[in-house]
C-alpha positions, 0 to 999 in steps of 0.5 A: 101491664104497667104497675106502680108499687108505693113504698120502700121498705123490706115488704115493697121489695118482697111484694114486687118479686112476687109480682114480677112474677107474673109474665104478663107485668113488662114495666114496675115501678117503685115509688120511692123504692130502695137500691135493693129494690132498684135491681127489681124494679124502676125506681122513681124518687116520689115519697110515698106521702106525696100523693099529688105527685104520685097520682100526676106519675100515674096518670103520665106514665098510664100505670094500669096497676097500683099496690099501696103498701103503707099506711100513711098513704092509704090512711090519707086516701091514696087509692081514693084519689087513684080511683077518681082517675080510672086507675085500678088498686090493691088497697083499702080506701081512706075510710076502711083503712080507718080500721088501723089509723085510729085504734078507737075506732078500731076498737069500738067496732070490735065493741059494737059487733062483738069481736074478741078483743081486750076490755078497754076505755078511751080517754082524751083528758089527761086526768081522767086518764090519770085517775083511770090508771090509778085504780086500774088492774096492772099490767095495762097497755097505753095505745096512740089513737093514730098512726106511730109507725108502730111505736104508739103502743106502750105495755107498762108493768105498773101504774107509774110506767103507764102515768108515764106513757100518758105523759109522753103521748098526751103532754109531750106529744111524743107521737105528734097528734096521734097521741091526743087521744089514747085507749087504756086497755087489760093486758092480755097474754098467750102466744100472739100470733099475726094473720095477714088476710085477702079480702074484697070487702066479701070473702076473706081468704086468710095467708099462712100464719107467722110469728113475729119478734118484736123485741130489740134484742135476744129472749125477747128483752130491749125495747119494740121495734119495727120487728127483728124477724119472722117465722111462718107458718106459726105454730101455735095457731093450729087448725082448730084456732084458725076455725075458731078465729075465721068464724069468731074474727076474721069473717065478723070483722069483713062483715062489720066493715061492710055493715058501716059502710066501709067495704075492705079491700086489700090486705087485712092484717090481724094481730092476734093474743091466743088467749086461755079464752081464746084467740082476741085482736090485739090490732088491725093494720090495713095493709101488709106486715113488715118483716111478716111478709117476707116470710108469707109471700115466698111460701105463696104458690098463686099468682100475686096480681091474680090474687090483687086483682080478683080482689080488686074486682071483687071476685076474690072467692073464684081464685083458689089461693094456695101456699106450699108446705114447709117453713119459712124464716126472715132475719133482720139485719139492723144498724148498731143502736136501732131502734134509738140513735143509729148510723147510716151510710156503712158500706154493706157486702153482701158476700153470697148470701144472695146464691142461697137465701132471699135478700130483701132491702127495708134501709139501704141506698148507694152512695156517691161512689156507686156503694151498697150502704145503709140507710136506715134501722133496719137494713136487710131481711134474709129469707130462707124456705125450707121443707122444715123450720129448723132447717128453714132457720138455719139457712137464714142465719147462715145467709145472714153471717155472709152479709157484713157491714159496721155495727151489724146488729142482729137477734140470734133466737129468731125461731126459737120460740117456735121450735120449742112450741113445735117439740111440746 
């Protein structure tokens, strides 16, 4: 089988060695891909929002399989245009991957079939929004409607920081267009926790739980980022709260996305708030987490393409989908001032981190010289599978202290949070 993977980042390099797995894949390609990925697959220089281009690569090159792994593309109708050609694909179409593009659509649907999630209001102008703000509970949560790589979600402690974030989404446009529209939503707490789902629009068969940290640097302090690492399964999310979520979330969110007409196939990603109400959405994302599945996918036992294709075809509930026992943890190694201004093109060793731990590539390119550098804010994610956290944590980071380059910057708490829930 020939199969193309869109995207370049840590996710697409753990999502292609799963596939190549499969005896029955003889050629894949990345499209853009990154030099770590380079050594798993054919790199072909498309970006992946370039969709005319990606589509006429398919059709040339007779790709029997495609996985879209971003949003951008899926949100601007990738897998639509792929199906008009005959070619088969993992990942949901333009109008169910709406369930992440626009956060009030999102959240009306969560509203309208009555799915667990925070109170919140949407507004469009900017004094209305003012005038919300200052007679609101604090703290509160401002939300860009659209796609922000992340970033359009701004938790503000007091009224002035949340007046401040409508000024940057709604005036200054700092998240361009997606920020025209905006949902002011209550502040939930409790441990969050991210289930990432198979679904073909029918069944839904959620993977092992994990635990991401968001935050830039140690005991969870700096700005957001794009996450420092990941741990799974996460604790907190027992037996019992995943009945309760399957029933309450998971199984209701497939069945409300049918009943508007807009079946979801792919993978469905739900970030959750373990609430003392129970678990609550905090977010959808149409597709695969990142560094989430850098930890989920290495615990996985079945067939990836099996699985992407059952989902596909729509027969995802004839597939027993299994994950072994035991821990996973992904630690990220950042550039020196990410997720703000940093520098690219430092010279990467990779030392023998790779003889004992899983090394995925999210921002790196070779350089003129035929050099492993950076390229990005997040570089590397190293990934350990062990029979326990503890000691699944502690093969990441010794992994982790064998890579170097200049202005490495990197949390040391990844897991910590998870352990100590573990000893409660």
């Amino acid at each position: 089988m020939k199969l193309m993977v869109v995207g370049g980042g840590g996710r697409e390099h753990a999502i292609i060695r799963k596939l190549r797995e499969n005896p029955e894949v003889k050629t894949l390609y990345a499209l853009p891909g990154n030099a770590g990925i380079a050594q798993d697959a054919e790199i072909v220089p498309i970006p992946a929002t370039d969709l005319d281009r990606i589509v006429h690569f398919a059709e040339e090159k007779k790709i029997d399989f495609a996985v879209i792994a971003p949003d951008d593309p899926l949100a601007m109708g990738l897998v639509d245009r792929l199906h008009e050609k005959g070619i088969a694909c993992f990942g949901p179409d333009q109008k169910a991957a709406e369930i992440e593009s626009s956060k009030i659509f999102a959240k009306n649907l969560m509203k309208k079939y009555g799915i667990p999630t925070a109170a919140f209001e949407v507004f469009e102008d900017l004094e209305a929004a003012r005038a919300y703000v200052q007679t609101a509970r604090v703290p509160l949560v401002v939300k860009a409607d659209g796609l922000a790589l992340g970033k359009g979600v701004l938790i503000c402690a007091t009224r002035e920081e949340a007046l401040e974030a409508l000024e940057a989404m709604m005036v200054e446009k700092r998240f361009g267009k997606s920020g025209t529209r905006v949902v002011i939503e209550e502040f939930l707490e409790g441990p969050e926790v991210s289930v990432l789902s198979f679904t073909d629009g029918e069944t839904i068969v959620p993977m092992v739980s994990s635990m991401d940290h968001k935050r830039a640097l140690d005991g969870d302090q700096g700005l957001n980022t794009g996450g420092m690492g990941t741990v799974a399964p996460n604790p907190y999310y027992t037996r019992e709260i995943a009945e309760r979520t399957m029933r309450e979330i998971l199984l209701p969110t497939v069945q409300a996305m049918k009943a508007e007409g807009r079946p979801f196939k792919g993978c469905l990603y739900f970030g959750l708030m373990l609430t003392k109400d129970g678990p609550k959405v905090i977010e959808y994302n149409c597709r695969f987490g990142d560094p989430e599945t850098q930890v989920v996918l290495p615990l996985l036992k079945t067939d990836l393409l099996t699985i992407m294709r059952a989902v596909e075809d729509g027969r995802l509930k004839e597939i027993p989908v299994e994950f072994r026992d035991g821990a996973d943890c992904c630690v990220i190694l950042a550039s020196g001032g990410y997720p703000e201004h940093y520098e690219k093109g430092k010279v990467i060793d990779l030392g023998r981190a790779e003889e004992t731990a899983q090394v995925f590539h999210s921002g790196t390119a070779l350089d003129s010289q035929g050099h492993l550098v950076t390229a990005g804010g997040r570089v590397l994610g190293v990934t350990f599978v062990s029979d326990t956290l503890k000691h699944a944590i502690e093969g990441a980071y010794r992994a982790a202290d064998q890579i170097q380059f200049e202005g490495r910057h990197l949390r040391r708490d990844i897991g910590a949070r998870a352990l100590k829930a573990l000893e409660e």
